[in-house]
C-alpha positions in Angstrom: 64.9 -173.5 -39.1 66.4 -170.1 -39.8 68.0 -167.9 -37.5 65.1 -165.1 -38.4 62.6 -167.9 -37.3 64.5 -168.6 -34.2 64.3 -165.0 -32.6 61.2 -164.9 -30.6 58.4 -162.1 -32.1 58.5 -160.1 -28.8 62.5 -160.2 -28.9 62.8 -158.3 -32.0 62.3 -155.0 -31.2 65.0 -154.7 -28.4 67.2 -156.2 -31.3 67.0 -153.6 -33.8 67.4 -151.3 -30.3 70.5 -153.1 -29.8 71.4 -152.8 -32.9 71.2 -149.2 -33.5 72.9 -148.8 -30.2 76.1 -150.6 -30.6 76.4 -148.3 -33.8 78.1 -144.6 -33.8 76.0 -144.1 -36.6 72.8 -143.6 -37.8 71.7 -147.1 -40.1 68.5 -147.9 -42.5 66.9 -150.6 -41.6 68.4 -152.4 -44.3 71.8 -152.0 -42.5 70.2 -152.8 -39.3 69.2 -155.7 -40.7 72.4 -156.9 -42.1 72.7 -158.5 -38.5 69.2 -159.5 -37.4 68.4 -161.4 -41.1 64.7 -161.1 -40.8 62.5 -160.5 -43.1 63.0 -156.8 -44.8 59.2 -155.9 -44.5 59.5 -156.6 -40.7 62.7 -155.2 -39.7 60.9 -151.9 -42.0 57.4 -152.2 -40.0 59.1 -152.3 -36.4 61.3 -149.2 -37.0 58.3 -147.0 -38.5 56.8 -148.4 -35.5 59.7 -147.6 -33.5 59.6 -144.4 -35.2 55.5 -143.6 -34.9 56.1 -143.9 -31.1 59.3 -141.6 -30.7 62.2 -144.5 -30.1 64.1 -143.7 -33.5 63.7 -140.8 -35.7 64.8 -139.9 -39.3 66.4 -136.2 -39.6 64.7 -134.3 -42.8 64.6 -136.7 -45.7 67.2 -139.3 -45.0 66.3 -143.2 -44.5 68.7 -143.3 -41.5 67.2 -144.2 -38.2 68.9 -142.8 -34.7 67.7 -142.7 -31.5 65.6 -140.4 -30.0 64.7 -138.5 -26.8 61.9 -141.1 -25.9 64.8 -144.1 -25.7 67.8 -141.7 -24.8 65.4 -141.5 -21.6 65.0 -144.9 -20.8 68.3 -145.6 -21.1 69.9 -143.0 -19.1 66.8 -144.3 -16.3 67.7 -148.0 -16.6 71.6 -146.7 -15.6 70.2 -144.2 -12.6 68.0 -147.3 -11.5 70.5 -150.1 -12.1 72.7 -151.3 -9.1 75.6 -149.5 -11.0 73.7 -146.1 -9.7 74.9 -147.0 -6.4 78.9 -147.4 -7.5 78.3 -144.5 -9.8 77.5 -141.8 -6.8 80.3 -143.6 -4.4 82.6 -142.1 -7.3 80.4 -138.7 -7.7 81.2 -138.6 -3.8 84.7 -139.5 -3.8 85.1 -136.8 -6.3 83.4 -134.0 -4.1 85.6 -134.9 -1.2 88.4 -134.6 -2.8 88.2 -131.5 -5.2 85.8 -129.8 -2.8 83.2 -129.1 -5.0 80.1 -129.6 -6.4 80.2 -132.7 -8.4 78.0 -133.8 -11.4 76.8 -137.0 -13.9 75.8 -135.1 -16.9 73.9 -136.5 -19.7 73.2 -135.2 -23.6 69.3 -134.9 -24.2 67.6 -133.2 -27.4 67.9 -129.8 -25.9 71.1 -129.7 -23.9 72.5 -131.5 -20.7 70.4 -132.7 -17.8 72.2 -133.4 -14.9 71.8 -137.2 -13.8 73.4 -137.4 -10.6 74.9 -134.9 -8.3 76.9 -134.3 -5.0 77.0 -130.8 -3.0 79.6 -130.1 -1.9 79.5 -128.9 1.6 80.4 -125.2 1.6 77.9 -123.1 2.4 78.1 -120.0 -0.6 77.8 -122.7 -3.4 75.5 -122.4 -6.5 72.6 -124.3 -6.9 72.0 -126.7 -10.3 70.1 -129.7 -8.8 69.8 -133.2 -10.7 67.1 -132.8 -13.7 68.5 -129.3 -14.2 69.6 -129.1 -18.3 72.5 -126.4 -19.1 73.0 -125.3 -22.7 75.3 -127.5 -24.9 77.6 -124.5 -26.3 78.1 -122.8 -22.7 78.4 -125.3 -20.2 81.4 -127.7 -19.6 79.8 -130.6 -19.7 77.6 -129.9 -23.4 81.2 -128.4 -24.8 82.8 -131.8 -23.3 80.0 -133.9 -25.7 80.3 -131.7 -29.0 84.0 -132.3 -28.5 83.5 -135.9 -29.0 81.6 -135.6 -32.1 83.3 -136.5 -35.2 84.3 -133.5 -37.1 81.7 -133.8 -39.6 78.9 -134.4 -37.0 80.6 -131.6 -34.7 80.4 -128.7 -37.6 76.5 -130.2 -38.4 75.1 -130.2 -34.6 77.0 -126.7 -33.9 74.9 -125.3 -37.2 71.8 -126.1 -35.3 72.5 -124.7 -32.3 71.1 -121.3 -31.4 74.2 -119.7 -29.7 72.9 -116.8 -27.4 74.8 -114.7 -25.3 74.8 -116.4 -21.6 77.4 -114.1 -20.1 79.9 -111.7 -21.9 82.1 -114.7 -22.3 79.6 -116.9 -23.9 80.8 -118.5 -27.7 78.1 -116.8 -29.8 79.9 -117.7 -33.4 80.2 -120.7 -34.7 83.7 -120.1 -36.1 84.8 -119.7 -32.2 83.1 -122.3 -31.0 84.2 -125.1 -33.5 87.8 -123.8 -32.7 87.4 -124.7 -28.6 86.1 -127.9 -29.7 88.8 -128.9 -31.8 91.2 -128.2 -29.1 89.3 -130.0 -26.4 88.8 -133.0 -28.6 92.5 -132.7 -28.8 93.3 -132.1 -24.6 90.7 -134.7 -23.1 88.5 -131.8 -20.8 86.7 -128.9 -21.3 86.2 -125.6 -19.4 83.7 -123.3 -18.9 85.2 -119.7 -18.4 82.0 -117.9 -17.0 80.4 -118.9 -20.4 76.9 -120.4 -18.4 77.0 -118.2 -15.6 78.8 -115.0 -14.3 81.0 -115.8 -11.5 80.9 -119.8 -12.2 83.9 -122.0 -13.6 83.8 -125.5 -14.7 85.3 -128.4 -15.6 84.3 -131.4 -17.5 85.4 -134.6 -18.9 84.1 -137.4 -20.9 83.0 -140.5 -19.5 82.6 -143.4 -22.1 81.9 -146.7 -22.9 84.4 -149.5 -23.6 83.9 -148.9 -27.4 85.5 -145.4 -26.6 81.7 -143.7 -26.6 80.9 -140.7 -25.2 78.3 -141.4 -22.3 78.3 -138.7 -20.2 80.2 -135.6 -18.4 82.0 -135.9 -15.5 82.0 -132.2 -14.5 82.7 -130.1 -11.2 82.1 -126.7 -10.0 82.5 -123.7 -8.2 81.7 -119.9 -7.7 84.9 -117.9 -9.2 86.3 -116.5 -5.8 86.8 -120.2 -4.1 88.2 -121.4 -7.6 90.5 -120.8 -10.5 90.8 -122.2 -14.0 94.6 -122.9 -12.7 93.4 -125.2 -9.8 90.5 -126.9 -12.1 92.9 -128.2 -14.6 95.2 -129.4 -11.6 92.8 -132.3 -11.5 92.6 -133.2 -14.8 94.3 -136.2 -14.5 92.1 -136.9 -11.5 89.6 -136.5 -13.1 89.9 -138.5 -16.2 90.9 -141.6 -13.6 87.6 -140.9 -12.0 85.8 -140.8 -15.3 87.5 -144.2 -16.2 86.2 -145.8 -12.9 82.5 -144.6 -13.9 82.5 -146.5 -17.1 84.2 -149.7 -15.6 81.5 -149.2 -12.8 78.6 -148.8 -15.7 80.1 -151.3 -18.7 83.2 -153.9 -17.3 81.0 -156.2 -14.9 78.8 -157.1 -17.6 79.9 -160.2 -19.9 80.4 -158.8 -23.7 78.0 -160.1 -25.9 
């Protein structure tokens, strides 16, 4: 019996999902099935199927498969229903007591970031972006904190097809300013938002990954300009980045590698 023969039919699919996923890149289905060894005209039929119903999708003309919004979703579900949620918002909330702030879980979508988890913070003049909210990738901490972690390449590709409009006076609306942040946050480990999403707002973010070194999602906090400065956000950088460490233990270290 072959090993192709020994994978249940229904299995398959969550395979090549696997797969794909365990990738930082996008793969034909002949790569994909470098690993699986089934037969090519399956492995083919399940990602056009795949494909047909919005799991994968293939940019233009190329034969790559990546994932798309219809799996990013489930996946980013399966963590905010998982018992890891609960760890996860312990650390949201340990976050908020200690910087003071609003606190967020902020995840990349087709469109920009949607805001996964949150914690208020208790001050009374604070500014409002409740979980489900999505902020702009090129003007928010959180979406600058993700293109950051694109490879250069990928980073100069995804910029190009962003429409950079004008936010705030501060907002990056050329793409020759915005790469330039990027390379230096890729460089410093966090990212700021100077009132680039909102006048009066400043922002930090950094990355949280996986234990590949993935980018997963933004650990980010914020506040209205008068109660804080750029100065006292970077204080807690380091803070920050421990924080972000303890998310993706929380999310990826209890689980046996397969």
């Amino acid at each position: 019996m072959t090993k192709s023969e020994r994978i249940p039919t229904n299995l398959r699919t969550l395979l090549i999902l696997e797969v794909l996923g365990k990738c930082d890149r996008a793969m034909t289905a002949t790569e994909i099935n470098e690993t699986l060894r089934l037969p090519k005209q399956t492995v083919h039929r399940l990602c056009a199927t795949l494909e047909e119903n919005g799991f994968l999708i293939r940019r233009g003309t190329s034969r790559k498969y990546q994932v798309a919004r219809r799996l990013r979703e489930m996946g980013a579900g399966l963590l905010y229903n998982s018992r890891d949620h609960v760890f996860r918002h312990q650390i949201l909330k340990d976050v908020a007591h200690t910087v003071g702030e609003s606190v967020n879980y902020v995840v990349p979508e087709d469109s920009g970031m949607r805001y996964l988890d949150r914690v208020e913070t208790d001050w009374a003049f604070r500014i409002q972006l409740p979980i489900g909210t999505q902020v702009p990738f090129h003007c928010s901490a959180s979406g600058k904190c993700f293109l950051a972690s694109l490879g250069p390449t990928a980073r100069k590709d995804m910029v190009a097809s962003l429409k950079l409009n004008a936010r705030t006076d501060t907002t990056h609306i050329t793409q020759e300013g915005l790469l330039a942040e990027l390379a230096q946050i890729a460089r410093d480990g966090f990212a700021l938002d100077r009132e680039e999403f909102m006048d009066g707002m400043l922002a930090i973010a950094v990355p949280v990954t996986d234990r590949r070194g993935r980018f997963i999602a933004a650990l980010a906090f914020h506040g209205p300009k008068p109660r804080i400065t750029l100065t006292g956000a970077m204080a807690q950088v380091g803070f920050l980045q421990a924080s972000a460490q303890r998310l993706g233990d929380a999310l990826f270290e209890k689980d046996e590698a397969v």
